[in-house]
C-alpha positions as CSV (number, residue, x, y, z in Angstrom):
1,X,142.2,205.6,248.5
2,X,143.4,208.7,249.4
3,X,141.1,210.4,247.2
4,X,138.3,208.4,248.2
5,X,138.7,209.8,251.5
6,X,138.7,213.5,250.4
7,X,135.5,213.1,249.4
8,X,133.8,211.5,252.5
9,X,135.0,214.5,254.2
10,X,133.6,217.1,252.0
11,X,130.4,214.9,252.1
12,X,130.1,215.4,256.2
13,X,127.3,217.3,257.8
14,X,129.4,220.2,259.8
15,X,127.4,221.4,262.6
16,X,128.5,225.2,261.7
17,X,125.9,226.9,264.0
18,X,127.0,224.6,267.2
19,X,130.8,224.6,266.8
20,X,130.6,221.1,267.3
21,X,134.9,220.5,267.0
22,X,136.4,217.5,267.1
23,X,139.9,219.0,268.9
24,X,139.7,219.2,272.6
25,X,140.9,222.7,273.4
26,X,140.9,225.6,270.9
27,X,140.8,229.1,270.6
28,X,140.1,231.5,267.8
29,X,141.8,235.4,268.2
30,X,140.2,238.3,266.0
31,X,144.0,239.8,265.6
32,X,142.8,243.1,264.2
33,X,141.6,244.3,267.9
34,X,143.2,241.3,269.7
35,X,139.9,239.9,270.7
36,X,138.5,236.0,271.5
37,X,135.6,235.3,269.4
38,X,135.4,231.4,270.0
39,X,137.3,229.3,272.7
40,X,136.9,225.5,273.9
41,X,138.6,224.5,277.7
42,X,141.6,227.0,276.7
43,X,143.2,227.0,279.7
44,X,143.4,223.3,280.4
45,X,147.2,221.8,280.1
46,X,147.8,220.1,277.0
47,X,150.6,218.1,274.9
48,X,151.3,220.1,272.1
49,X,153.5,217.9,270.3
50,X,155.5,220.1,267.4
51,X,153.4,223.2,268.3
52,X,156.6,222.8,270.4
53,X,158.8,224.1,267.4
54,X,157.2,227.5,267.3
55,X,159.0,228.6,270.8
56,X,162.2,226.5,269.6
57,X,162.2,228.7,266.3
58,X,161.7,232.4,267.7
59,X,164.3,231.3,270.8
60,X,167.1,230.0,268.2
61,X,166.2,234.0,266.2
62,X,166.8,235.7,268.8
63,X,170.5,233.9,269.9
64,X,171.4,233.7,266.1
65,X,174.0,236.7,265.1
66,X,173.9,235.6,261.5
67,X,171.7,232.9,260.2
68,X,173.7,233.0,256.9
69,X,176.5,231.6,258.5
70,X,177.3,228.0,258.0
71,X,177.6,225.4,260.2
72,X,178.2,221.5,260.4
73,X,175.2,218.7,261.1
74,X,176.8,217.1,264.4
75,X,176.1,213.6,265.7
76,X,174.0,215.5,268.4
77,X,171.8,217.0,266.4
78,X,170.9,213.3,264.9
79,X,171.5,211.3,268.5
80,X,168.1,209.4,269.4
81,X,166.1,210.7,266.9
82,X,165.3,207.0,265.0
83,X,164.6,205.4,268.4
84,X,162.2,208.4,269.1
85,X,160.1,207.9,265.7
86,X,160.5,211.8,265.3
87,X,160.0,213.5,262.3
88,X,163.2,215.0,260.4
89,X,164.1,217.6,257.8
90,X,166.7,215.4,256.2
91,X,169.8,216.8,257.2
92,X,173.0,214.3,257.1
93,X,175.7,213.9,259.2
94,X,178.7,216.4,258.2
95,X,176.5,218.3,256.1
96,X,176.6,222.1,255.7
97,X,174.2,224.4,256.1
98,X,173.3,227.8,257.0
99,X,171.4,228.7,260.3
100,X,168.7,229.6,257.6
101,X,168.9,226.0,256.1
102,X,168.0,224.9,259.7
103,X,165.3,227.4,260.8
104,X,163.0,226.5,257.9
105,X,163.4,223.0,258.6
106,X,162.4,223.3,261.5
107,X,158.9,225.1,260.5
108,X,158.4,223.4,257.4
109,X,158.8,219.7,257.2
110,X,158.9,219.9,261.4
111,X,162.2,218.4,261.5
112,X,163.9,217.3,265.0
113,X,167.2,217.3,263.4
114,X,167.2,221.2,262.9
115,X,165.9,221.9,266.4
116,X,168.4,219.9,267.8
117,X,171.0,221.1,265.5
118,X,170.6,224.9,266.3
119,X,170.1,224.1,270.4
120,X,173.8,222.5,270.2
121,X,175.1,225.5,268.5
122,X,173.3,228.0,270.4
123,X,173.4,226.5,273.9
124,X,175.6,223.7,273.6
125,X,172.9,220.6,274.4
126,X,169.4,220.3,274.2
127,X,168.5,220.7,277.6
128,X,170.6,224.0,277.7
129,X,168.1,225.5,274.6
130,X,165.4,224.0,277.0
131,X,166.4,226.0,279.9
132,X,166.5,229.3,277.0
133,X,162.7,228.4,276.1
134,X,161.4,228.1,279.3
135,X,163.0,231.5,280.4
136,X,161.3,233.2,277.1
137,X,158.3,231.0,278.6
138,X,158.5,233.1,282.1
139,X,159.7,236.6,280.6
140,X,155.8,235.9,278.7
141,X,154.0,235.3,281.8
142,X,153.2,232.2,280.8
143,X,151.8,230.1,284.1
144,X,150.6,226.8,282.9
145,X,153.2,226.8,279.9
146,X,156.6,223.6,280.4
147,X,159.3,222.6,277.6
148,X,161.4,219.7,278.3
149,X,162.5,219.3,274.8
150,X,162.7,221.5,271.3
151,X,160.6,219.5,269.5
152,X,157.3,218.2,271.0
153,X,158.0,214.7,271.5
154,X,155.7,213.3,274.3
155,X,156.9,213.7,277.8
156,X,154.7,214.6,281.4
157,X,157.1,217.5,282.1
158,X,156.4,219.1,278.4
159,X,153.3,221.0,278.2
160,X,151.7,224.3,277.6
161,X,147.7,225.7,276.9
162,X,146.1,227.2,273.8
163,X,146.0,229.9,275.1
164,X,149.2,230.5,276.5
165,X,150.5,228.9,272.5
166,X,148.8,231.7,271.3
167,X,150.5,234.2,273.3
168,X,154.2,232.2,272.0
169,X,153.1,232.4,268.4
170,X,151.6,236.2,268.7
171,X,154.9,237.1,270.3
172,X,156.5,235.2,267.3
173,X,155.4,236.8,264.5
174,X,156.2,240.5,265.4
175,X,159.7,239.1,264.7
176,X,160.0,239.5,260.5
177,X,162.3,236.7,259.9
178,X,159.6,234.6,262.5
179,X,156.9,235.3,260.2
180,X,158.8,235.1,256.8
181,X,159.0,231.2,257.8
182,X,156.1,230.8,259.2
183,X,154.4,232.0,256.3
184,X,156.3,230.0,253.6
185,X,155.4,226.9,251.9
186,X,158.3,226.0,250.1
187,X,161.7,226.8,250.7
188,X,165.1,226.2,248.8
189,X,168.2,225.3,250.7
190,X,172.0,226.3,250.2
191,X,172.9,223.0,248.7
192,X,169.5,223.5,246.2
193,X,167.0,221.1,248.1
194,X,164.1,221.7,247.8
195,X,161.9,221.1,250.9
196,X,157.6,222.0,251.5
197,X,155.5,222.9,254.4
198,X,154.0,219.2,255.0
199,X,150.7,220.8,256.2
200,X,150.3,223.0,252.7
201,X,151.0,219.9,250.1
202,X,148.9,217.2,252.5
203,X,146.0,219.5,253.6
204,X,145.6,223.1,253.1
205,X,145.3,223.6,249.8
206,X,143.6,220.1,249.2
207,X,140.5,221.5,251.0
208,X,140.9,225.2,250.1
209,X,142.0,226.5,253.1
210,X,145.2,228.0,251.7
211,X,143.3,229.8,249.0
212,X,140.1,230.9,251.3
213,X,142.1,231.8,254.8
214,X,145.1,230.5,255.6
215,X,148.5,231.9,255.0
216,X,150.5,230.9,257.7
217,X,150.8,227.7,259.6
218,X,152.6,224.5,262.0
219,X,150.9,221.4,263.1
220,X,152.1,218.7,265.4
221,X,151.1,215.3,266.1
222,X,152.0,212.9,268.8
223,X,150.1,209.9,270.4
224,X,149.3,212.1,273.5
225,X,148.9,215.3,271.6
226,X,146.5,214.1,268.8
227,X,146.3,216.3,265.7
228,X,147.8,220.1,266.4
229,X,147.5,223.2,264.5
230,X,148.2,226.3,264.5
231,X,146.8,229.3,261.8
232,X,146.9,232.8,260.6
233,X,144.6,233.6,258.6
234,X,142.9,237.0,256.5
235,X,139.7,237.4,255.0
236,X,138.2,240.4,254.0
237,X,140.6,242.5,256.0
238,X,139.9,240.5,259.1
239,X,143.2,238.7,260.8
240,X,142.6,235.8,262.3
241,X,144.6,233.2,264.7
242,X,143.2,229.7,265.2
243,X,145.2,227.1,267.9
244,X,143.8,223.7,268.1
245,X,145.5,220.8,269.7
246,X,144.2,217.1,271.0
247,X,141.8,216.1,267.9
248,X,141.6,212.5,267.4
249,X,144.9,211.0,266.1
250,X,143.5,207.8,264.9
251,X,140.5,209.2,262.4
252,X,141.3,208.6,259.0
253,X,140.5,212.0,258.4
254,X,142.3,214.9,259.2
255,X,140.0,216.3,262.3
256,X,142.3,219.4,262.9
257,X,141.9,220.7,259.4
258,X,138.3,219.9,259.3
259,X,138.2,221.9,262.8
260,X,139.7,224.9,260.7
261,X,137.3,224.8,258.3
262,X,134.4,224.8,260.0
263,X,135.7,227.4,262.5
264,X,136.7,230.0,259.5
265,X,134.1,229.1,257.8
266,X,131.6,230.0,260.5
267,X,132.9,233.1,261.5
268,X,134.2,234.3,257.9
269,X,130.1,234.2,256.9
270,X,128.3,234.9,260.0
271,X,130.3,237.8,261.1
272,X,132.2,241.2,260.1
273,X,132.9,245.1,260.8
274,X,130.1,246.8,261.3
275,X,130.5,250.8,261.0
276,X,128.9,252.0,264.0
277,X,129.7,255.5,263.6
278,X,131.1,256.9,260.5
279,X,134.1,259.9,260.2
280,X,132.2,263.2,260.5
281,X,128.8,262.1,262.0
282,X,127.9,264.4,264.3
283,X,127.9,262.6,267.8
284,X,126.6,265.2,269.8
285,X,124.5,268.7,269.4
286,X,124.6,271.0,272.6
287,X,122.9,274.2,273.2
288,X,125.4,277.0,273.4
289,X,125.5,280.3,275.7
290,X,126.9,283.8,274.2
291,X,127.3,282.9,271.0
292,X,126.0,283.0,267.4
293,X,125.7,279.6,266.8
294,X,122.5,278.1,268.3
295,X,123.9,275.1,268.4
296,X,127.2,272.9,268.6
297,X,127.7,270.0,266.4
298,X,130.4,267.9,267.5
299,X,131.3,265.6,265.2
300,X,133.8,261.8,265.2
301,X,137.4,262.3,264.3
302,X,137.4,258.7,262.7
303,X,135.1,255.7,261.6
304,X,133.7,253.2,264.4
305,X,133.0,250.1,263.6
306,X,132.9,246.7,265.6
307,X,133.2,243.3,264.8
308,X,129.9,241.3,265.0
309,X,127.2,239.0,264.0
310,X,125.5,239.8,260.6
311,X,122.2,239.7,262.1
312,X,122.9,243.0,264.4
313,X,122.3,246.8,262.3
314,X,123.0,250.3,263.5
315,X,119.6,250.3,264.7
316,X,120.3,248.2,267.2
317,X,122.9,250.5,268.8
318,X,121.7,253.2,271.5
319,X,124.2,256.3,272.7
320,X,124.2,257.7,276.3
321,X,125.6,261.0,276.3
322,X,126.7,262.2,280.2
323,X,128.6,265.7,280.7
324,X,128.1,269.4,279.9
325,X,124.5,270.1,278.6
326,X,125.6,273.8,277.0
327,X,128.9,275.1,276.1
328,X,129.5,278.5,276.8
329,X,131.9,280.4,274.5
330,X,133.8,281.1,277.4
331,X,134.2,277.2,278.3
332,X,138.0,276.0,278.3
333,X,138.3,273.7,275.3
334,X,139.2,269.8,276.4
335,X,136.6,266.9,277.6
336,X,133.7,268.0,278.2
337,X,131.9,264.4,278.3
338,X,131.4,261.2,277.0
339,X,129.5,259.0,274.8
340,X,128.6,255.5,275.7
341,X,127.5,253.2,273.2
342,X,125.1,250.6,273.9
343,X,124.0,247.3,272.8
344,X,121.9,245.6,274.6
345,X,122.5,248.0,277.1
346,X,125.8,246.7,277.1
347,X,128.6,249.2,276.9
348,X,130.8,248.3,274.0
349,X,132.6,251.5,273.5
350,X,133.1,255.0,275.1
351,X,133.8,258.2,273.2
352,X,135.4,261.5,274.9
353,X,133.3,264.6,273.8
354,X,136.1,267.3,273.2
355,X,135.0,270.8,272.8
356,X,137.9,272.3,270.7
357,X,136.6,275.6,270.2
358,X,134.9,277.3,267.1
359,X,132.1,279.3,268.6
360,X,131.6,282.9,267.5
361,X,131.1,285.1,270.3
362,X,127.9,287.4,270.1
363,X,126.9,290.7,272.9
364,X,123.2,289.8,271.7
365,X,123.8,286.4,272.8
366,X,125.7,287.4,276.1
367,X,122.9,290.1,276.6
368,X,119.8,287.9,276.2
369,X,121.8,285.0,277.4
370,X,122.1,286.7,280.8
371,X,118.8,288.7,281.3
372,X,118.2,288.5,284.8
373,X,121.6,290.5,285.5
374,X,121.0,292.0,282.0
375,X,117.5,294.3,283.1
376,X,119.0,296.0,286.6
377,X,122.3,297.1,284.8
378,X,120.4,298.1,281.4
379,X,117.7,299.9,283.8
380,X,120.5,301.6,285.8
381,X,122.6,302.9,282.7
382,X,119.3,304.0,281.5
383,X,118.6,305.8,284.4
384,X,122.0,307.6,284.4
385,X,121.5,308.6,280.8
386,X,118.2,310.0,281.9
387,X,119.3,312.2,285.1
388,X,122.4,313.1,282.8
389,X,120.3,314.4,280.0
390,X,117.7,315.7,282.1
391,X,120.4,317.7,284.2
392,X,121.5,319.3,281.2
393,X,118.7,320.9,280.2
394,X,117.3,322.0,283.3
395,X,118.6,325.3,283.7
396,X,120.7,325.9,286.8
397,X,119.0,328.9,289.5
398,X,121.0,331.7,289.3
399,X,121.9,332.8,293.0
């Protein structure tokens, strides 16, 4: 059956051109310049059911001294966890296992008994780990962002936005040991289980996405919170960060993974880096005043390029130059304008012009350069020569 359903999906017409998602609230980050390229009601308060666990996770790093160290599964970190119908990472009662151990099960197979586990060693109770997370929550500026638990489970007081989830998981992954997880599949404990990233063996690389984008993710899923997910993602040099929450949790199919798809998929062939300006172009030519050259070429100290739609060339580009019209070779070297570039007389970027010297000074040039005060004074020391010479040869009376 499951099979069966595999291949409906990859039989369904995507609307690629409309973005027509099936998740709520999304938003897609180009990470290379930290830049929105596609967002759906982003700001709009949302469950975000095990999306949860990504705050949980980078909280318990930061408050872990060692995470080799051992520790022992306590009844707390099992306590309600049955009644709640929340997912679990396996770990028994009396078992040992590292702080490690507890971190990757709390990314990988999204267990509950690991988040609670590592708030009652860290804080001392769940709500104490709480009060840690929604302090990281304010030291982020996040506004529309409330945990009242470390794992997701449904609850009015337990919220955040897509938005404000990617700013958690951005802030995550600059942490190594964040990321190492994050971005791992499979993962062998102390005692030798073995455990996997549910997402990986159920969806990502059944529909490619693993191999084509993906190389880091969490999803969630509550009754309130519908399918969740969360992505990083590369292609052709190009980082990308996808955050999805509220697709349908009753569909047979798996609507946040097809969201992904079509999203990467859209933007992976309709869009890339478009060299603008290339190292050594020369930006701008200027006259020049008292020198040999005739002209000044100043050229870019490094490549341009922009991300954009496939249908937009250089030729679409224009460049509006504002500052010094000549350079003198006496002109102090620094900024001595700027270069806006246009599209659809849109500014997109701004280059400084720096003059940094290089002009050869020339009398010619000063002397033609300046021919208005050049004339009188060449007249004048003419004229000087003249009388001199001429008083020279005239001979002088004799009284």
């Amino acid at each position: 059956m499951k099979y069966l359903i595999i291949f409906l999906f990859l039989l369904i017409p995507i609307n690629i051109n409309a973005l027509e998602i099936n998740s709520n609230h999304a938003i897609l980050y180009n990470m290379n310049e930290d830049m929105v390229l596609y967002e759906k009601d982003a700001d709009t308060r949302t469950y975000i059911a095990s999306l949860t666990k990504i705050m949980t996770t980078i909280v318990a790093i930061e408050n872990i001294d060692d995470i080799n160290e051992y520790v022992t599964i306590p009844y707390e970190g099992l306590e309600g966890l049955i009644e709640a119908n929340a997912s679990v990472a396996g770990f028994r009662l009396g078992q040992k296992v590292t702080y490690k151990d507890l971190l990757y099960g709390i990314l990988l197979p999204s267990g509950a008994d690991a988040t609670k586990t590592v708030a009652y060693y860290i804080a001392g109770s769940e709500d104490n780990f709480v009060d840690l997370m929604n302090k990281k929550a304010e030291e982020l500026g996040l506004t529309n962002t409330h945990f009242a638990n470390t794992s997701g489970l449904d609850t009015d007081n337990h919220y955040s936005t897509v938005r404000e989830m990617s700013i958690v998981l951005k802030y995550a992954l600059q942490n190594e040991t964040f990321k190492e997880i994050y971005t791992t599949n499979k993962y062998t404990t102390s005692d030798n289980s073995l455990t996997f990233k549910s997402v990986y063996s159920n969806y990502l690389n059944r529909y490619d996405l693993e191999n084509k984008y993906v190389y880091g993710s969490k999803t969630g899923y509550t009754t309130l919170a519908g399918y969740c997910l969360s992505t990083i993602a590369n292609y052709d040099g190009v980082e990308y960060m996808l955050i999805t929450t509220n697709a349908d949790g009753t569909s047979n199919y798996p609507l946040h993974i097809m969201d992904a798809q079509m999203i990467y998929d859209y933007y992976t062939s309709n869009y890339h880096y478009l060299d603008i300006i290339n190292k050594s172009d020369t930006l701008i030519a200027l006259d020049t005043k008292n020198s040999k050259e005739g002209k000044l070429e100043i050229k870019a100290n490094e490549t341009i390029s922009k991300y954009l739609n496939n249908e937009i060339t250089k030729n679409d580009f224009t460049f509006d130059y504002s500052g010094l019209k000549e350079v003198d070779y006496f002109t102090d070297e620094g900024q001595i304008g700027t270069l806006n570039i246009k599209l659809d007389n849109e500014i997109i970027e701004t280059i400084p012009i720096i003059y940094s010297g290089g002009l050869t000074f020339s009398f010619i040039s000063l002397y033609l350069d300046n021919l208005i005060i050049s004339i009188p004074i060449t007249c004048l020391i003419l004229f000087i020569i003249i009388k001199g010479i001429s008083v020279l040869l005239i001979p002088h009376r004799i009284k």
